[in-house]
C-alpha positions as a Python dict, from the first residue, in 0.01 Angstrom:
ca = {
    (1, 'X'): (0, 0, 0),
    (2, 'X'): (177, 305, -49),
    (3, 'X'): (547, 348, -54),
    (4, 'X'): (629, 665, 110),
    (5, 'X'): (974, 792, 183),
    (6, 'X'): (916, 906, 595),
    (7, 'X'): (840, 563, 602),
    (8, 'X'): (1267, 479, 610),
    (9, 'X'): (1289, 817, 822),
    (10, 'X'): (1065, 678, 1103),
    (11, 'X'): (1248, 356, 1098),
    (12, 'X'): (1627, 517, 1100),
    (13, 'X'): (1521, 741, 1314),
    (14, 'X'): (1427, 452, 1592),
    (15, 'X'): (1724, 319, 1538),
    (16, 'X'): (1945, 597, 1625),
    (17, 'X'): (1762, 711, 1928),
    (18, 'X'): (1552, 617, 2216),
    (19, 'X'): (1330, 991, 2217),
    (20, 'X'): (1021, 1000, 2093),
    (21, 'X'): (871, 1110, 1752),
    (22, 'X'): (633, 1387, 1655),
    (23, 'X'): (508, 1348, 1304),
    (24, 'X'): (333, 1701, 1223),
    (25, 'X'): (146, 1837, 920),
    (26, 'X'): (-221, 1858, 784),
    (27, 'X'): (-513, 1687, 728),
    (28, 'X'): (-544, 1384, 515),
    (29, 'X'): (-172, 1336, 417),
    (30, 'X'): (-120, 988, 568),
    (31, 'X'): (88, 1014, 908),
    (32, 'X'): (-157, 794, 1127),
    (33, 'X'): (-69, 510, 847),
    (34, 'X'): (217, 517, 778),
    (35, 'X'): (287, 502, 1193),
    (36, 'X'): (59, 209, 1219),
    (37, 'X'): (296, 63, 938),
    (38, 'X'): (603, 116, 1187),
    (39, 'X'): (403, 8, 1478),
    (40, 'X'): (373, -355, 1303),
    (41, 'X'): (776, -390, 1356),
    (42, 'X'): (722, -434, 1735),
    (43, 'X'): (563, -700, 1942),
    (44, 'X'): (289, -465, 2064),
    (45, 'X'): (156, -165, 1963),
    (46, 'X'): (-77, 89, 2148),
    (47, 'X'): (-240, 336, 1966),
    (48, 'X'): (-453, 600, 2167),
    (49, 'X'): (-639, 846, 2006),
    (50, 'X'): (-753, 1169, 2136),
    (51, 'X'): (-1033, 1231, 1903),
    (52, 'X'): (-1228, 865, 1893),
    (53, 'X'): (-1114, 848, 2217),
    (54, 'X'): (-1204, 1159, 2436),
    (55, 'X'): (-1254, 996, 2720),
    (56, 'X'): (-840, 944, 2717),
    (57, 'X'): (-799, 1299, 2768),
    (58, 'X'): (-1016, 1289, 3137),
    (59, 'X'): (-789, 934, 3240),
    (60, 'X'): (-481, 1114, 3129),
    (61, 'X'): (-549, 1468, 3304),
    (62, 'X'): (-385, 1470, 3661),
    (63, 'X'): (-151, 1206, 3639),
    (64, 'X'): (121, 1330, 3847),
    (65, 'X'): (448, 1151, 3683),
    (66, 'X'): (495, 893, 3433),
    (67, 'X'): (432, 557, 3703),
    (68, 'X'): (108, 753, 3676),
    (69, 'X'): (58, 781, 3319),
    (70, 'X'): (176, 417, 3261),
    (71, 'X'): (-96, 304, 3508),
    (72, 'X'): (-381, 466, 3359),
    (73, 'X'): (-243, 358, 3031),
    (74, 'X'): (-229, 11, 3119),
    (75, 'X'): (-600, 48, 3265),
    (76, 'X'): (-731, 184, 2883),
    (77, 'X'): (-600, -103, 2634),
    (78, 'X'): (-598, -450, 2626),
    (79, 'X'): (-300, -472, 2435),
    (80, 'X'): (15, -606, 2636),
    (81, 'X'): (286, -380, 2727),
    (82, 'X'): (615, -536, 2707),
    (83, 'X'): (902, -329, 2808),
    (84, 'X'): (1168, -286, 2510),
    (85, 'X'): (884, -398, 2248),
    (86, 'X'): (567, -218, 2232),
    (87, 'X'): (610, 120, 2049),
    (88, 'X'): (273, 396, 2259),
    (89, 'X'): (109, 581, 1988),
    (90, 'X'): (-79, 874, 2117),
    (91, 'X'): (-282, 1027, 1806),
    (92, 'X'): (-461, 1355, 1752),
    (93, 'X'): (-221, 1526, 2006),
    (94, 'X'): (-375, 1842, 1948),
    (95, 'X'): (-681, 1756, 2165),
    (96, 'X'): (-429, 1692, 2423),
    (97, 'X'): (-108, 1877, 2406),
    (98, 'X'): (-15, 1798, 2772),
    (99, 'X'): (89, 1483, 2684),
    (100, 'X'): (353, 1591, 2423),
    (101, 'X'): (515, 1808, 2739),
    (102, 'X'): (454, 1503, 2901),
    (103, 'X'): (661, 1280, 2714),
    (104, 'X'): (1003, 1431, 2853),
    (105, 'X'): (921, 1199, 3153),
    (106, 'X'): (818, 880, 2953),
    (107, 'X'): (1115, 894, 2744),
    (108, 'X'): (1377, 919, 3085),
    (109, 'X'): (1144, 620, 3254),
    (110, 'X'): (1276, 434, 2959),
    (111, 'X'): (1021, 142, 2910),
    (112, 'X'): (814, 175, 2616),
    (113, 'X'): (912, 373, 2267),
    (114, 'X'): (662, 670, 2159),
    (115, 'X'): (549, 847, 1888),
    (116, 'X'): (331, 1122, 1836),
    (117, 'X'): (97, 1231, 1555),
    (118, 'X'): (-197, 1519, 1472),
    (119, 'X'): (-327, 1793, 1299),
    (120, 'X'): (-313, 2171, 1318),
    (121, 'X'): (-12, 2151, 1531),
    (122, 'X'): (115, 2418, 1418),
    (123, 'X'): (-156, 2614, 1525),
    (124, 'X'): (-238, 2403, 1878),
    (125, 'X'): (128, 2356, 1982),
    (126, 'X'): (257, 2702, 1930),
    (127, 'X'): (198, 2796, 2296),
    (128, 'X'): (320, 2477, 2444),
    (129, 'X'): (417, 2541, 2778),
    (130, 'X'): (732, 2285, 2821),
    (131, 'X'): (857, 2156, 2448),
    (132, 'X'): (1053, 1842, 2539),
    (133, 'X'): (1340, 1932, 2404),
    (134, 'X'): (1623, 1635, 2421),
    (135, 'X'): (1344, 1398, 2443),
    (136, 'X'): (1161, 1426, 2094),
    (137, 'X'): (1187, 1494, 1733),
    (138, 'X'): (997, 1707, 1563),
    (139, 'X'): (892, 1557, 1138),
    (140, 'X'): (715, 1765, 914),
    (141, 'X'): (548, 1554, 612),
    (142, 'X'): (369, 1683, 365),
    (143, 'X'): (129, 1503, 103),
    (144, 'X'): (297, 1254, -152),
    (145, 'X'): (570, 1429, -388),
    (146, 'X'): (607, 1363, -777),
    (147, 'X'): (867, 1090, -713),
    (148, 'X'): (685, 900, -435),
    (149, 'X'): (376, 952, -732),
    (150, 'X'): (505, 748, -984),
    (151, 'X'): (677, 518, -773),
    (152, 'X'): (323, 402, -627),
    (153, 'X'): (184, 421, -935),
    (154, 'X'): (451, 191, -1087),
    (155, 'X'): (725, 329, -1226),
    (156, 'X'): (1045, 64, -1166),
    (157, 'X'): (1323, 213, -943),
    (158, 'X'): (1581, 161, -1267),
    (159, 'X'): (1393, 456, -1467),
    (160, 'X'): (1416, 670, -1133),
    (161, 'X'): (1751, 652, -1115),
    (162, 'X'): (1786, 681, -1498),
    (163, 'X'): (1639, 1006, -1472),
    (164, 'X'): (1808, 1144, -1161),
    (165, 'X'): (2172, 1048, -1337),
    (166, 'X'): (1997, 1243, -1638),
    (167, 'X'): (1952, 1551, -1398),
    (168, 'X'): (2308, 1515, -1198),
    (169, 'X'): (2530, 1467, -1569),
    (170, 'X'): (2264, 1722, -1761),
    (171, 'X'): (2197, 1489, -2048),
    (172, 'X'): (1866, 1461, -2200),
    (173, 'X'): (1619, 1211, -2140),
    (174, 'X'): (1552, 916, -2346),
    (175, 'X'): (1229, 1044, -2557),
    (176, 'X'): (979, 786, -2476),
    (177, 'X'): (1065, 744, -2097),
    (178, 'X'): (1029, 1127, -2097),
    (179, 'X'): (688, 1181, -2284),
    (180, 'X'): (588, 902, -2067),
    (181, 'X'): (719, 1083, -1727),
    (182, 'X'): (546, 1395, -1877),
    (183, 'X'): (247, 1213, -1906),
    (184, 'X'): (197, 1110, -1532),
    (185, 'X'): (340, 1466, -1459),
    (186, 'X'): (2, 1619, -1638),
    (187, 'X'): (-172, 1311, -1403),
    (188, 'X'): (-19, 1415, -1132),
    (189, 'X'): (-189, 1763, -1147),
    (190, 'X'): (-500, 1624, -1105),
    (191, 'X'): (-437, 1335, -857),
    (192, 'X'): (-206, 1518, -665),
    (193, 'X'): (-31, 1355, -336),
    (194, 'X'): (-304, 1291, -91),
    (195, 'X'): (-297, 959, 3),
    (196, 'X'): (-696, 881, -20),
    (197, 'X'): (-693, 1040, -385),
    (198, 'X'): (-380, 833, -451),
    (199, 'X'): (-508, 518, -344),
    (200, 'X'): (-874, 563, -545),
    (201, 'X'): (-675, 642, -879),
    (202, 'X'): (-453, 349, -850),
    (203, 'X'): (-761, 120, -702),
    (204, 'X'): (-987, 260, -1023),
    (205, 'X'): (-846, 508, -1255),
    (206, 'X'): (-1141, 658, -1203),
    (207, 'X'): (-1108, 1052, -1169),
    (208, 'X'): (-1420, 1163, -1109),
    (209, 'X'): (-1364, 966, -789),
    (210, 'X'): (-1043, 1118, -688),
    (211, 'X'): (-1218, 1458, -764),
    (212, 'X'): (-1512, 1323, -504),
    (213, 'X'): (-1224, 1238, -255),
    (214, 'X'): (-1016, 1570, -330),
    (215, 'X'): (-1358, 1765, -256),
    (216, 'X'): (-1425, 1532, 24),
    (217, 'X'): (-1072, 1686, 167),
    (218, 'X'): (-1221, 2034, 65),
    (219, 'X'): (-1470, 2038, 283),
    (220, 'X'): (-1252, 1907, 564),
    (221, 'X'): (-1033, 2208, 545),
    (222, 'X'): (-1301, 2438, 579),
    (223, 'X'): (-1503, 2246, 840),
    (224, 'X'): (-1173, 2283, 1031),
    (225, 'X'): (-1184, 2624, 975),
    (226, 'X'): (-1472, 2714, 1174),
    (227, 'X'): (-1399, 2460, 1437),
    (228, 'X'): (-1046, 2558, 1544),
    (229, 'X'): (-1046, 2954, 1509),
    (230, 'X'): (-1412, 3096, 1550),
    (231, 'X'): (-1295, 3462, 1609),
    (232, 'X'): (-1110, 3489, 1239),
    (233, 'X'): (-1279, 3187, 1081),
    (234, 'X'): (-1462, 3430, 819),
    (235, 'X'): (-1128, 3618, 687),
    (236, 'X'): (-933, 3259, 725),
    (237, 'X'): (-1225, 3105, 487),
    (238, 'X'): (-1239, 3371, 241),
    (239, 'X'): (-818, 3369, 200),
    (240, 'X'): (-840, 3021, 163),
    (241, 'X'): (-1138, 3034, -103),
    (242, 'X'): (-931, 3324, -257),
    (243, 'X'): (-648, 3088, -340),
    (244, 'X'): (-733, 2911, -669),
    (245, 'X'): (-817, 3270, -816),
    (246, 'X'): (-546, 3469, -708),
    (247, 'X'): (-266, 3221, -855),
    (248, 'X'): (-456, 3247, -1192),
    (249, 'X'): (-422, 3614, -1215),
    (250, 'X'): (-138, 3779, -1384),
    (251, 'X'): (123, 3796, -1139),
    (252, 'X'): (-31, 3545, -919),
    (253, 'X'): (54, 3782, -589),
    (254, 'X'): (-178, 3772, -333),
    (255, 'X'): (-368, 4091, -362),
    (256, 'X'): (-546, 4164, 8),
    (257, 'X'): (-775, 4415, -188),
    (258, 'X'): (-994, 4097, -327),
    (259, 'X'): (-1087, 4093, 45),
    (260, 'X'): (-1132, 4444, 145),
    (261, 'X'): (-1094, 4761, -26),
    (262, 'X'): (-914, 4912, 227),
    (263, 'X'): (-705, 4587, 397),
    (264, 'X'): (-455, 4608, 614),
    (265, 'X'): (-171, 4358, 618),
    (266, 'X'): (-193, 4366, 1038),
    (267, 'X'): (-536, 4305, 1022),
    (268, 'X'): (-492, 3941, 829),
    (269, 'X'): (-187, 3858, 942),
    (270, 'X'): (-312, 3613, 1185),
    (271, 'X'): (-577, 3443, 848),
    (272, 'X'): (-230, 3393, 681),
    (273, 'X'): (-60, 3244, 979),
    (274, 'X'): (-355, 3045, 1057),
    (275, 'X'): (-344, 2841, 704),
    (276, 'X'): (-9, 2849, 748),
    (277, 'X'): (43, 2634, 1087),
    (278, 'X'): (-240, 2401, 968),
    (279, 'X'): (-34, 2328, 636),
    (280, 'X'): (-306, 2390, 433),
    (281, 'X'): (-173, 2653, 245),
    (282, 'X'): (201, 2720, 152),
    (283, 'X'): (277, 3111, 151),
    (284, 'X'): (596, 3191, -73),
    (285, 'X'): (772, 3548, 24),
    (286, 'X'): (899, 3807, -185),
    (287, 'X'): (1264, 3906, -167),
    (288, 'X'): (1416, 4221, -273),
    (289, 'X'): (1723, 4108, -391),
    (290, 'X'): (1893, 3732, -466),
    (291, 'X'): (2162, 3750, -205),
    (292, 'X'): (2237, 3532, 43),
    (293, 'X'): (2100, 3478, 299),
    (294, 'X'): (1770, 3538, 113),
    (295, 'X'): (1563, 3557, 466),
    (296, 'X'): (1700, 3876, 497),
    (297, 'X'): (1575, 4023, 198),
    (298, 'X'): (1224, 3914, 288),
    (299, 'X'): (891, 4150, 252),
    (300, 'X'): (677, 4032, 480),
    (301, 'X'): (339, 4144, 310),
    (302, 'X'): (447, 4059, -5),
    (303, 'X'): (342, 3721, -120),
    (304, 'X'): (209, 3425, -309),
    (305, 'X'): (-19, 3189, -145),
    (306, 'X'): (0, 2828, -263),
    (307, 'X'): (-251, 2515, -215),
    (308, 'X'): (-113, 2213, 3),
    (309, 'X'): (-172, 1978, -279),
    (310, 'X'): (-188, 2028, -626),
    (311, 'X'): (-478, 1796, -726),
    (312, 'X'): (-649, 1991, -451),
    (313, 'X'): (-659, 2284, -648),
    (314, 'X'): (-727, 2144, -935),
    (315, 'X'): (-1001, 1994, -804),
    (316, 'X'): (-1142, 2388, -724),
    (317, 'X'): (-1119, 2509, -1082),
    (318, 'X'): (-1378, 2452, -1299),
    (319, 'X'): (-1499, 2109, -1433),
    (320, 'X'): (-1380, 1965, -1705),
    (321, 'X'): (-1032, 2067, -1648),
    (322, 'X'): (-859, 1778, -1539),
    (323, 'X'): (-922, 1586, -1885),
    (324, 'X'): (-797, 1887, -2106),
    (325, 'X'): (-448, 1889, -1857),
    (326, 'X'): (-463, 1497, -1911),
    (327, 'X'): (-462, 1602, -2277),
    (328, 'X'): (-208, 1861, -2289),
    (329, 'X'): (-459, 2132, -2406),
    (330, 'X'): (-266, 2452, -2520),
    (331, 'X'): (-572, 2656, -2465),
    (332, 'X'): (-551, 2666, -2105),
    (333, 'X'): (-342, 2826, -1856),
    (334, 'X'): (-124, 2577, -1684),
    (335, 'X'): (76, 2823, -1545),
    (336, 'X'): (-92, 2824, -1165),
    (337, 'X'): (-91, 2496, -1144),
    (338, 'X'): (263, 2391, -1259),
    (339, 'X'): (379, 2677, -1038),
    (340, 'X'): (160, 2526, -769),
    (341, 'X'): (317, 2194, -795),
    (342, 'X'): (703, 2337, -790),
    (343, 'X'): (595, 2479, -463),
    (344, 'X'): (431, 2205, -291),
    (345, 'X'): (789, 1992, -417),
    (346, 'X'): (1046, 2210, -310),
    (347, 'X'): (871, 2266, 52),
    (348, 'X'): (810, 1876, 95),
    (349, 'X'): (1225, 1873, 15),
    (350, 'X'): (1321, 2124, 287),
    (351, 'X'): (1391, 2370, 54),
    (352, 'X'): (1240, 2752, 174),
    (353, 'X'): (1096, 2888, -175),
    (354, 'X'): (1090, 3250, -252),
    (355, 'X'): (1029, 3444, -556),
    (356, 'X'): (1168, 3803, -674),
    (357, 'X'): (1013, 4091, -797),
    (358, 'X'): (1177, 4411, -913),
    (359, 'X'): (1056, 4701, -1116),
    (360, 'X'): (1370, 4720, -1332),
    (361, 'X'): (1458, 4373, -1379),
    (362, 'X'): (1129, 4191, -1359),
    (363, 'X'): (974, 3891, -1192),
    (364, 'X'): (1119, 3531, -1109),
    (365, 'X'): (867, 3261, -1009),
    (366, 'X'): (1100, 3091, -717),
    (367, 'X'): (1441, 3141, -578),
    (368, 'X'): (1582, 2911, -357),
    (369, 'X'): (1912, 2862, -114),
    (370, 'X'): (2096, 2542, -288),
    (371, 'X'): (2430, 2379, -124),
    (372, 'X'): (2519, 2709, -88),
    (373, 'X'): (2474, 2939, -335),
    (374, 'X'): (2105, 3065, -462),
    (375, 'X'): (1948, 2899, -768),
    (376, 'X'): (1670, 3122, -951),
    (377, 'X'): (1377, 2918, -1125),
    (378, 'X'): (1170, 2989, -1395),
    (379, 'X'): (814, 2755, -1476),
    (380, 'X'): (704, 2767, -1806),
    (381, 'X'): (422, 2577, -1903),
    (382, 'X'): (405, 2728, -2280),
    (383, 'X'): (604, 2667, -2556),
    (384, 'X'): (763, 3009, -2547),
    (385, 'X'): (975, 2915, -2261),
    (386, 'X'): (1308, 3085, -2397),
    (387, 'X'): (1192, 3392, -2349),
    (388, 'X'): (1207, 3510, -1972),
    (389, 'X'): (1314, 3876, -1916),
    (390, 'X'): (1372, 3911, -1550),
    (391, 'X'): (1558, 3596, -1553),
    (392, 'X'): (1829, 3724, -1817),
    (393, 'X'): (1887, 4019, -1668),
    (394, 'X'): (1915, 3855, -1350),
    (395, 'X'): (2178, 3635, -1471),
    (396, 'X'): (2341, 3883, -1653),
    (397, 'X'): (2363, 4089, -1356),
    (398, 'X'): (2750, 4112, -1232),
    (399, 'X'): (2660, 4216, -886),
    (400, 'X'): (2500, 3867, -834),
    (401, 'X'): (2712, 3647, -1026),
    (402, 'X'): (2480, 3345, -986),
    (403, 'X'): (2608, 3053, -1148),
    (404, 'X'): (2304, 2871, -1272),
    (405, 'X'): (1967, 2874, -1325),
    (406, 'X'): (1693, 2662, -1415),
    (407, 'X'): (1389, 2685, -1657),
    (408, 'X'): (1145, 2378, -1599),
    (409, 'X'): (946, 2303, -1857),
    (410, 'X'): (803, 2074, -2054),
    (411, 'X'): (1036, 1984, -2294),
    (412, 'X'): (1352, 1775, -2257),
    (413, 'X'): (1675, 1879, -2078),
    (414, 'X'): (1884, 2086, -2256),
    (415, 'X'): (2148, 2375, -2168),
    (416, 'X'): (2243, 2694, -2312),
    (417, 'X'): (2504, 2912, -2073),
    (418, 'X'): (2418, 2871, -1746),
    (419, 'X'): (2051, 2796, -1776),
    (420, 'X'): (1952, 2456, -1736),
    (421, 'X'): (1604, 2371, -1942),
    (422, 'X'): (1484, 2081, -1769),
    (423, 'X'): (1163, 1876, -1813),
    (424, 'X'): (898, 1991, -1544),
    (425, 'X'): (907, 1664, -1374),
    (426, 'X'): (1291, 1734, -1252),
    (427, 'X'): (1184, 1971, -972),
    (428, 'X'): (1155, 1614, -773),
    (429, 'X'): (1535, 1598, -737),
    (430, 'X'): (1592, 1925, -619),
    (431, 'X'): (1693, 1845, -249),
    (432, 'X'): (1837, 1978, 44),
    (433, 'X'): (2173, 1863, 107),
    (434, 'X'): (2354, 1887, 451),
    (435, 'X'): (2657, 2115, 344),
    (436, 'X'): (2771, 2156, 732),
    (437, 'X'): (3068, 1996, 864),
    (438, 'X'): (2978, 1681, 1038),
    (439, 'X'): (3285, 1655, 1214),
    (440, 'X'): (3533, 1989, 1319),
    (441, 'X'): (3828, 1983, 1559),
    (442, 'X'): (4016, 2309, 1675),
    (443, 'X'): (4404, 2250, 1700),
    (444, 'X'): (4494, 2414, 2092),
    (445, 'X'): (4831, 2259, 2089),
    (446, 'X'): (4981, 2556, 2077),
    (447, 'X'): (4791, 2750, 2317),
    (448, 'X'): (4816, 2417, 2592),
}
């Protein structure tokens, strides 16, 4: 069973409120289980799926108001409804996005709790008529991040927290908990966070089968592909195919070019969107300059373009590879995929990654918005890692006067100035904080 972190956010999140719950994100990252999980903390649970169950979408289509819905409900499952204990489940919304405008009415009848689940809703829901908004929450999740990783594969809470307090006070790692972290970092390349590939590596240790799972997931993408947008689904499949080479060229910027000599931004901005809304693909933006707010500073046609999972595109390079990362090899380029893996962390924490590029300073991989202030990072997968250019001149840059910066790597945590050389593995505790004021009174007693 694995031990996933929206797991507590489902279950504080029914605690705090009766609205419902949409769980979004792509294929194959584990939201129909770990909702079945929650369902088991109520007396009944109905689940209704809108892709095994097609038929649901005729019984559910002219219901006039929620007595309605309830009826027809009742008439589909032989599972008790018991008002204040059976959680509804409606799965695969996108077949069916009426019922997530729906909802608004099932939540103010007030009988039964709900929660909602599918994929590509960011691509099916974006022209929802009536978002119930005041009546549902809206979760992202994302595949399994490095600290969910080696919690499932085993590693005790006590050398977690060791490690975070390492991060938080700056001191270095004890040297055989950290080449041991580093080693399930290198496995974690491979493996990656879908659940399926997750499950097979701790069930066998086997990687050739994860690799038949993570190809398995592959193919799934691109079936998808064709299915869901049949006017762009040639430009949306070669993009996506154009992924795992593009992030192992030299700057690892999206070049539109590799599709068409003479491509126009315009012309695939709706490919990019596309992967986009489906989460399969995790676009990071060029800024000009590392000012807040950094949304500002945004080039919209200048980009990276990111897999979803990291053992996913692993799993498209050639074979062989995952036992030389296993190993360490210096002869290979880990830069892509470390990069790749930073990426796919700091978006499952909330955290909006960028990266800058200028001609007279140079490039940095990521920049990010952090409790305020913006932290530039630096991914080194080589020894060479205290050499980085842009990032000096960055920092030595009065007209920014950025605090800190960090250089992940693969060595242990050390710091010279303000940069922070931290083991690879730390990306997992950069997180989002909420830095607004949860509480704010304005004093009128002098204008009453």
């Amino acid at each position: 069973m694995l031990k996933r972190k929206i797991d507590n956010y489902i279950q504080n999140y029914y605690k705090t409120t009766r609205n419902a719950l949409l769980i979004t994100g792509a294929r194959q990252i584990g939201k129909t289980y770990s909702i079945r999980k929650f369902g088991k903390s109520f007396k009944s649970f109905v689940e209704i799926n809108f892709i095994d169950n097609p038929e649901a979408i005729d019984v559910f289509k002219g219901a006039k108001n929620s007595t309605d819905i309830l009826f027809r409900l009742s008439a589909m499952t032989t599972v008790p409804l018991i008002k204040g204990e059976t959680l509804i489940f409606f799965d695969e919304v996108q077949k069916y996005p009426e019922i997530v405008t729906a909802i608004k009415f099932l939540v103010d009848e007030g009988s039964y709790r709900y929660i909602l689940s599918g994929s590509l809703l960011g691509v099916e829901l974006k022209d929802l008529r009536s978002e119930p908004v005041g009546y549902m929450g809206i979760k992202d999740m994302y595949p399994l991040d490095f600290e969910e990783f080696i919690s499932c594969i085993g590693i005790n809470d006590n050398v977690i927290t060791a490690l975070r307090d390492a991060w938080k006070d700056r001191t270095p790692v004890d040297e055989f908990i950290h080449s041991k972290i580093m080693e399930l970092f290198r496995l974690y390349l491979i493996v990656g966070g879908m659940p399926a590939a997750v499950s097979k590596y701790i069930e066998s240790n086997n990687l050739q089968e994860v690799m038949a799972i993570q190809q398995d997931i592959i193919r799934l993408y691109r079936r998808d592909i064709t299915q869901y947008d049949p006017d762009d689904k040639l430009y949306i499949e070669e993009i996506f195919n154009l992924i795992p080479p593009e992030l192992n060229a030299k700057n690892k910027r999206f070049i539109l070019k590799k599709l068409n000599e003479n491509a126009k931004f315009e012309r695939y901005q709706n490919s990019f969107l596309w992967l986009k809304n489906a989460g399969v693909a995790l676009p990071v933006y060029n800024v000009e300059e590392p000012k807040m707010p950094l949304l500002l500073a945004r080039s919209r046609n200048l980009f990276k373009l990111f897999q979803n999972d990291v053992g996913l595109l692993a799993a498209q390079y050639a074979e062989g590879i995952q036992l030389r990362i296993i190993k360490g090899d210096k002869d290979i380029n880990f830069g892509s995929i470390y990069e790749n893996a930073v990426a796919q962390e700091l978006v499952a924490h909330a955290l909006e990654p960028y990266y800058y590029n200028n001609k007279k300073r140079g490039e940095l991989d990521f920049i990010i918005e952090l409790d305020g202030k913006v932290l530039p990072i630096e991914v080194k997968s080589g020894k060479d890692y205290d050499t980085h250019r842009a990032l000096s001149n960055i920092m030595d840059c009065d007209e920014y006067e950025l605090p800190e910066a960090v250089v992940f790597n693969n060595d242990n945590l050390r710091i010279n100035g303000k940069i922070i050389y931290a083991p690879i593995y730390m990306v997992m505790f950069l997180e989002k904080n909420n830095v607004a004021p949860t509480h704010y009174k304005v004093d009128l007693t002098m204008l009453q």
